[in-house]
N, C-alpha and C positions, 0 to 999 in steps of 0.2 A: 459764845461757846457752841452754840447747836450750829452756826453756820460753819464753824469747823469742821463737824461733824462732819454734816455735808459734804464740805469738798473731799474731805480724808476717805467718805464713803464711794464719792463720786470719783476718785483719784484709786480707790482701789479697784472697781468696776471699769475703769478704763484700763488698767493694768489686765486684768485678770481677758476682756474683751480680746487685747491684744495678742495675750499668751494663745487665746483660744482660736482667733482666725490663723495665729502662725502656724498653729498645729494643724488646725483644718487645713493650711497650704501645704504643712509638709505633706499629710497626707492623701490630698492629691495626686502631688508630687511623685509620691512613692506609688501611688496604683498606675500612673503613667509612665512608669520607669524600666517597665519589662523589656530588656535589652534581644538584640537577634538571639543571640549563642542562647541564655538563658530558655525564650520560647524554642528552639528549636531540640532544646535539651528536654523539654516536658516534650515535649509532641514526641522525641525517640522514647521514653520514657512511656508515654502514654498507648503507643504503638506496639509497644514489649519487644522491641528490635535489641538482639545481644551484637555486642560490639564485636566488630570484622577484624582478622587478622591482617599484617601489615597493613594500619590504616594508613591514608595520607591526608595530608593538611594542607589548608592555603596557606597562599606566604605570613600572611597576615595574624594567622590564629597560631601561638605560639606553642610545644607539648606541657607547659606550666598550667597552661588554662586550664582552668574549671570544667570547660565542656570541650576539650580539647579531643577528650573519648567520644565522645558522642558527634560532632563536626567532621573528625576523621573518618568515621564512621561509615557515616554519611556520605560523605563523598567517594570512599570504595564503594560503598552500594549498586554508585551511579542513581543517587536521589538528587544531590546537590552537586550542581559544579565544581571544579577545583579551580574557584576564582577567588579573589580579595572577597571575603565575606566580614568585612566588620563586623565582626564576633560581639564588643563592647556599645556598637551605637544602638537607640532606641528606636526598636520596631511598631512601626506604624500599621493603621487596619488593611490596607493594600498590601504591605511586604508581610502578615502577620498571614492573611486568606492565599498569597502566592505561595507562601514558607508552608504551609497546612496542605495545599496540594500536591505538590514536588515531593515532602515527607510520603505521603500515602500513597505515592507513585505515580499522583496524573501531573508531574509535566511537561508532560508531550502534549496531553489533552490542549493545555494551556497556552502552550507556544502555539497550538494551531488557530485559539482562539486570538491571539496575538496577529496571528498572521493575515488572518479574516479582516483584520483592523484595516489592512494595508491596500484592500478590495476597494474601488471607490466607492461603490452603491451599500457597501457592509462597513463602511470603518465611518466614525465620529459619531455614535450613537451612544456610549459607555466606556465603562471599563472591564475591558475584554475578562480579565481575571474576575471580576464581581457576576457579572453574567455567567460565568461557567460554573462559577461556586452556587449561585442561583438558580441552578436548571437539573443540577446533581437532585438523585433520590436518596438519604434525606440531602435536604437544603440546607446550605447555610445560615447561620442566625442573619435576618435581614436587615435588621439593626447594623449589622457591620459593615453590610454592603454598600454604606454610602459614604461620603468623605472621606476617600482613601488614606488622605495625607493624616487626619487624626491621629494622635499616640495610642495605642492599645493599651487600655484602662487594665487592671485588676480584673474588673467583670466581663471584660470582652475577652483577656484571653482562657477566663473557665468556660465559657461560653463556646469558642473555639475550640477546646479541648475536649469538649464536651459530645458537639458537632464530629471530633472526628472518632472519638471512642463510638459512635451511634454509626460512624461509614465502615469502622473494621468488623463489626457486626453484617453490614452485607450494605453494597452502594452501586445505584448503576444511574447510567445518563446516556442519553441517545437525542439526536439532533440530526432534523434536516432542511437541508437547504436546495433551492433547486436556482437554474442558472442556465438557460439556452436549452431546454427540453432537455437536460439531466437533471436528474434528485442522485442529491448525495447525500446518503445515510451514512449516519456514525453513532457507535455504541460501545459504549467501554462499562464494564463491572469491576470489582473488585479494589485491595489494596494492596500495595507492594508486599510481595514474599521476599525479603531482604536474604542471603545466604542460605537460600534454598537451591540444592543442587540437583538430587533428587527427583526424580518426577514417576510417580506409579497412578498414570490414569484410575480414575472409579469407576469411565462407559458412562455412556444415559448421554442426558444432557447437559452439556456445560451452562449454557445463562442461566443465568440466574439459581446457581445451585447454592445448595446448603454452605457451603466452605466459601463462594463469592471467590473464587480465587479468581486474580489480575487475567482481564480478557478482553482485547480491541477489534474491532470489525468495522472497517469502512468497506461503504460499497459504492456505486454510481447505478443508475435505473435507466432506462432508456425506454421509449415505444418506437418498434421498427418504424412506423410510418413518417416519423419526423428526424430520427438521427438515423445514422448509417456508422454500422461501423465495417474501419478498412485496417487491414494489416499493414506494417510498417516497418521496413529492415533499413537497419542502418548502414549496412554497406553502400549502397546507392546514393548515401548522402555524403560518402569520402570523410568520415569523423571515425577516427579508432584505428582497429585493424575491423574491422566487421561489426564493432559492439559500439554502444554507445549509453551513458544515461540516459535513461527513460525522459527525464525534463528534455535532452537535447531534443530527442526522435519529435516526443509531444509538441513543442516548440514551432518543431521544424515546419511541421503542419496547420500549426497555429487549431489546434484541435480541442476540444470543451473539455475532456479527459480521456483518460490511458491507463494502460492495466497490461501487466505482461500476460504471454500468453503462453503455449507451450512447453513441453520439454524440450531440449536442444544439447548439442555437442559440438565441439569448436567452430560457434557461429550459426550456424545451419539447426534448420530444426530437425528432431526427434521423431519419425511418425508421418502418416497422412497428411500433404498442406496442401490444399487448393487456395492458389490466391491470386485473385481476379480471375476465376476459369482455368489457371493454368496450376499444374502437378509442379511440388517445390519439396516433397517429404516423401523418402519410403515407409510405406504400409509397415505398422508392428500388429503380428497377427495377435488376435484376441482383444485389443484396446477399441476404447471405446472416443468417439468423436462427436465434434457439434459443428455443424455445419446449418451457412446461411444465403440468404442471397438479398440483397438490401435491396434492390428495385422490384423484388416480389411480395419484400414483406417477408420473407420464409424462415423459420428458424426451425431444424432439427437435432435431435441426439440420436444416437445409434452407433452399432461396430463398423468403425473406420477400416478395416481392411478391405483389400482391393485390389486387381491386377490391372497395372498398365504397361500400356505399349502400344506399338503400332502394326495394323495388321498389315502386310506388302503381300503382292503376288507371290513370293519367293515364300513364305513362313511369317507367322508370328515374332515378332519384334521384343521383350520386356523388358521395362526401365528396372537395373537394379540397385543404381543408384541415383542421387538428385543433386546436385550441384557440387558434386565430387568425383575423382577420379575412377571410372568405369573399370573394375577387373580381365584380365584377360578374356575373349570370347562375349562380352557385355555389353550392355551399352548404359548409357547417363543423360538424363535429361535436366539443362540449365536453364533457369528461369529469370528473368531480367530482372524481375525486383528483387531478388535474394543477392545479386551479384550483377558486376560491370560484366566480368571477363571469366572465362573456364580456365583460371590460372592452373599450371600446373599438366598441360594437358598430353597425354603420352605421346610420344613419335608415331607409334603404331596404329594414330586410333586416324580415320576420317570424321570430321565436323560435316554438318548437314545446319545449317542454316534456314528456318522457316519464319514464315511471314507473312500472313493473310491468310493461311493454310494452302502456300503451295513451299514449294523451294525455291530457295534464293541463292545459294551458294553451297557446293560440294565438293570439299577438297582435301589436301592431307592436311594432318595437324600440323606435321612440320612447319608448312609451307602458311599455316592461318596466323592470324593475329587473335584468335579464341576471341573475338567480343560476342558479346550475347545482342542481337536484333532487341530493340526497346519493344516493338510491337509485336515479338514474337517470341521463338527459343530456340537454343540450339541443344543439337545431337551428336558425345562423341561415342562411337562405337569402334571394336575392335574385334578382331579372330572372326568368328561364328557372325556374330551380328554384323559386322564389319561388310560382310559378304551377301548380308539379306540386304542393308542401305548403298552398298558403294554404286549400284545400278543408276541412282536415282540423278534426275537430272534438274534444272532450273526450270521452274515451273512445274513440275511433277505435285501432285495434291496430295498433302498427307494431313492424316488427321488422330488425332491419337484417342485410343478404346480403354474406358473402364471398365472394369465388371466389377460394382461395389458389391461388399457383402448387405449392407444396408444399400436398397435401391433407392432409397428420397432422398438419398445423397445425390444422385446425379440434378437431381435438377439446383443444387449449391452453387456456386460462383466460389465463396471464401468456404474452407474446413479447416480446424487442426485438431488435430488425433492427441487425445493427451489418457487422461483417466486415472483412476478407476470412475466408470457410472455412479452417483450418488442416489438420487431419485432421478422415478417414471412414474409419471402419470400420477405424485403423490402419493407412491408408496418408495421409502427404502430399497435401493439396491444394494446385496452384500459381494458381490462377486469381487474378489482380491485383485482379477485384470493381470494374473501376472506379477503385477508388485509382490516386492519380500516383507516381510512384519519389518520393519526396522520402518519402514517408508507407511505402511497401513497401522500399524500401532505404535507406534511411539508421537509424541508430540513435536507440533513442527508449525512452520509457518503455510499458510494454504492459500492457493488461489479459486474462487468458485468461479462460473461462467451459469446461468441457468436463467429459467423464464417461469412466470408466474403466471402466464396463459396470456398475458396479454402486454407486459410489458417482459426486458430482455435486462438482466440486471451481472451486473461484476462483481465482488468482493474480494476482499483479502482480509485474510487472520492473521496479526501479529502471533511471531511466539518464539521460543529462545531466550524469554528476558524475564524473569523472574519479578521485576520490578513494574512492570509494562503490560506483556502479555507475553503467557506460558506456552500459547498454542493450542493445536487440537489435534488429535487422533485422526485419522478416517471415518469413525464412528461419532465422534464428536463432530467430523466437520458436514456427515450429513445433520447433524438434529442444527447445527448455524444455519443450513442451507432452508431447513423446515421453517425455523424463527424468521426467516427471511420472507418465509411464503412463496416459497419457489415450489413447484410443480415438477420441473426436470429440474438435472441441475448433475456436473458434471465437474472433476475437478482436475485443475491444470496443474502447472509447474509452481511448486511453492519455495520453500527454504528462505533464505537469501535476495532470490528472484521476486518474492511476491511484492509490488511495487505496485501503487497506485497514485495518481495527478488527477485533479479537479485546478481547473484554472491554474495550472501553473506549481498549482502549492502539492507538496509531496504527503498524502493525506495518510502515510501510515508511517511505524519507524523499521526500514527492512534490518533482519536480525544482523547483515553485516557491521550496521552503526553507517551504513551511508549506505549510498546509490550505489547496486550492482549493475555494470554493463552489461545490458541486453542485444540479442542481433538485430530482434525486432517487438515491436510494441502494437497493443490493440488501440487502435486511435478512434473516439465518440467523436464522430462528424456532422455538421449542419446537413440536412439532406440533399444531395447533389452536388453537396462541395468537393472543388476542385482537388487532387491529390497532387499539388503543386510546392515543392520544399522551397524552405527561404533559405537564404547563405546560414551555417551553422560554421561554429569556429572550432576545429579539430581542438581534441584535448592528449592529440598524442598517446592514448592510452593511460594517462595518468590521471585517476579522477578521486584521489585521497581527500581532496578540499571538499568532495561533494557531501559533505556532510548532515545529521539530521537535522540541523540549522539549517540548513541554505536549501529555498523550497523551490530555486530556479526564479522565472521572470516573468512576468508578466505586461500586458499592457491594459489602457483603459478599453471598460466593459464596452463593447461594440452591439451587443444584445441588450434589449430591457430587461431587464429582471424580471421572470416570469411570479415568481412571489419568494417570500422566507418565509416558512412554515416550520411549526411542529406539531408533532402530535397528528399528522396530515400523512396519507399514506408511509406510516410508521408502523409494519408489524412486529418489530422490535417490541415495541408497548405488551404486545398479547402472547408472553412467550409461551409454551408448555412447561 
């Protein structure tokens, strides 16, 4: 009888054992079950993002679905692609920490970390997206950083949820890397402002403010003494009509990084341009210029106006235009590297042809073929001036006279004329420069150029994109230029334009959604490298595929890797 007991008791203990690990299994089961759609619906959720009108869906997520509001959503945003998003399969800690930053806005951060992968001396060290989530301030839970492929448990995705409610509160990351005597800094704050149209600046300083609103800043660092930088027009390389992607120009030169550079007007720049010694831009009175000369070491700022021309026996000469057709009574000076040829050149005007600083050739336009001498430039002039140059013979010595308004300009080699002045000498400059408020206060995308006394640094500020980065004012984009630790510091052609390259890769997202073609590009050179183009492959003007995917090309690193550093000449770290 007791031995029945037993088994009866032993037989119900095995039952009840049973019941007990099946339920432990469901519930496993069920904390590893968190599907994509689901986590992505707490993260809009968690985020307080109200749902966008006409949303649109992937093919895949049907409008029945549960989170069909919130996926839609999402993808109008422009947080999430509009790709096959398996709504229903189960999200892993890798797709759980990529879905967490794309929601908050950094997936551009992440594709660049992506791209880094692709570097040979930077890629097989991680996973690019765990590294980016672990460098963020706050950090990600560290716990999750490891085993990407895992299922996302129960506690890992409160944990995640948790992480990112503590980044809408305020989140910044800043990383640099350097690569051939450049540092290239980057710094992003904020989280997406999803369906914010809106924008009424507060002034001050935008890092790191109270609100954290979405703000990216890459830059490139340079010390004159080891790189060189040289201007870059794409006409001379026959790709376009004049313009070209910033990857192609970059490319072309096989150059360490690139950064646009002035204002400009069909092709041609805007303004002051000395480049290589030679006059390529008229003077805009009152603007302000940076001007350099890489075999001196020289960097200045100062007001870029100026009178040029040539002074002859006969009178005073003044260029009043630069690589454009000269008005009646005028004359034009063309410069070889902005253009092959003086297309377009009137019947009336005589060409003058110089080269070594004498004359080479003086004859009617009719009768010229307009090319521009590689080692020199030509002059067409008409009416009035026509009649101070038609004298001049082959061989005659001409040499052309500035009178800067800023004198330490003359001793430059490269300038261009852009502005408004930000800082001097570490204090704020306000002067508007002529600009209209639309351009000084409103927000926009911005290119800086400026020096920290000892090094020569570039930047660009995204902005336009409410998801990404909103921009900066004028006002704002001196206090970026302060956080920088720039001393001068000067600001170029921004909107659309502001584009910057590190090895190849497109290190910001410009507001058009891709690559705008530029005439010409500031190219960071090995010191004394050759200004030699490799064959580039014309794009006909059509460059819609250049998108903020596609970072251009690259080859393997030819330089050692000077170091990967952070936290290492970082004044991002110390903002005010």
């Amino acid at each position: 009888m007791e031995t029945v007991k037993r088994h009866k008791a032993l037989f119900v203990f095995s039952v009840r054992l049973v019941i007990a690990l099946f339920i432990s299994l469901l519930v496993q089961n069920a904390s590893c079950a968190a599907s994509r759609a689901e986590f992505l619906g707490a993260l809009f959720s968690e985020l307080k993002y109200a749902a966008a009108d006409g949303q649109s869906l992937p093919a895949d997520v049907p409008p029945s679905h549960k989170f069909a509001r919130e996926i839609g959503s999402s993808v109008k945003y422009g947080l999430i692609p509009k790709e096959p998003f398996s709504p229903d399969a189960q999200i892993d800690r890798h797709g759980a920490v990529k879905m967490a930053l794309m929601m908050m806005g950094w997936g551009f951060e992440a594709s660049l970390y992506e791209s880094f992968e692709n570097l040979p001396d930077l890629g097989g060290s991680g996973d690019p997206v765990f590294f980016l989530a672990a460098e963020m301030k706050p950090a990600a839970p560290g716990a999750l950083l490891v085993d990407g492929s895992t299922p996302l448990s129960d506690s890992g995705r409160d944990s995640l949820l948790s992480w990112v409610r503590d980044c809408a509160k305020g989140v910044r990351w800043n990383r640099v890397l350097s690569y051939g005597g450049v540092d290239l800094v980057i710094y992003r704050q904020g989280v997406a402002m999803p369906g914010v149209t809106g924008d009424k600046p507060k002034g001050g300083n935008p890092i790191a403010s109270p609100l954290c609103e979405p703000l990216f800043v890459a830059a490139v660092a340079t010390n004159l003494n080891s790189i060189d930088t040289r201007i870059a027009f794409a006409g001379p390389l026959g790709i376009g009509a004049g313009r070209a992607p910033i990857t192609d120009i970059s490319n072309a030169y096989d150059a360490i990084a690139a950064v646009n550079g002035g204002f400009f007007a069909e092709g041609r720049p805007l303004g002051t341009m000395l480049l290589d010694g030679l006059h390529a831009g008229k003077p805009l009175p009152g603007r302000s210029a940076v001007g350099w000369d890489n075999d001196e070491n020289l960097l200045v700022f100062g007001r870029g106006n100026a009178r040029i021309g040539i002074q002859t026996p006969r009178g005073f000469v003044e260029f009043s235009k630069f690589n454009v057709t000269p008005p009646p009574d005028e004359a034009a000076l063309y410069t070889p590297g902005v253009m092959i040829s003086a297309a377009g050149a009137p019947l009336d005007a005589i060409e003058v042809a110089v080269q070594g600083g004498v004359v080479t050739l003086c004859s009617e336009a009719r009768t010229s073929n307009h090319m521009i001498p590689r080692d020199g430039f030509l002059i067409l002039a008409r009416g009035r001036s026509r009649s101070l140059l038609g004298y001049l013979e082959p061989g005659a010595a001409v040499d052309i006279a500035t009178d800067w308004e800023t004198p330490a300009f003359s001793a430059c080699t490269n300038l261009i004329q852009a502005g408004p002045l930000l800082m001097q000498n570490g204090l704020f400059v306000n002067s508007p420069e002529t600009f209209k408020s639309d351009i000084l206060d409103k927000r926009h995308p911005r290119t800086i150029m400026g020096s920290d006394g000892s090094r020569t640094l570039w930047a660009v500020i995204d902005g336009r994109n409410p998801i990404h980065s909103r921009g900066a004012t004028m006002e704002e984009t001196r206090w970026v230029a302060k956080s920088l630790g720039l001393r001068d510091a000067i600001n170029m052609d921004g909107g659309g334009s502001s584009q910057l390259i590190w090895r190849g890769i497109m290190m910001n997202w410009p507001s058009d959604g891709k690559q705008r073609p530029l005439p010409y590009a500031l190219l960071m050179m090995p010191k004394g490298a050759p200004m030699t183009a490799k064959t580039v492959t014309a794009h006909d003007g059509v460059y819609e595929n250049l998108d903020r995917g596609e970072y251009g090309e690259w080859g393997p690193a030819s330089d050692a890797v000077e170091s990967i550093i952070m936290d290492t000449y970082n004044p991002m770290n110390d903002v005010d």
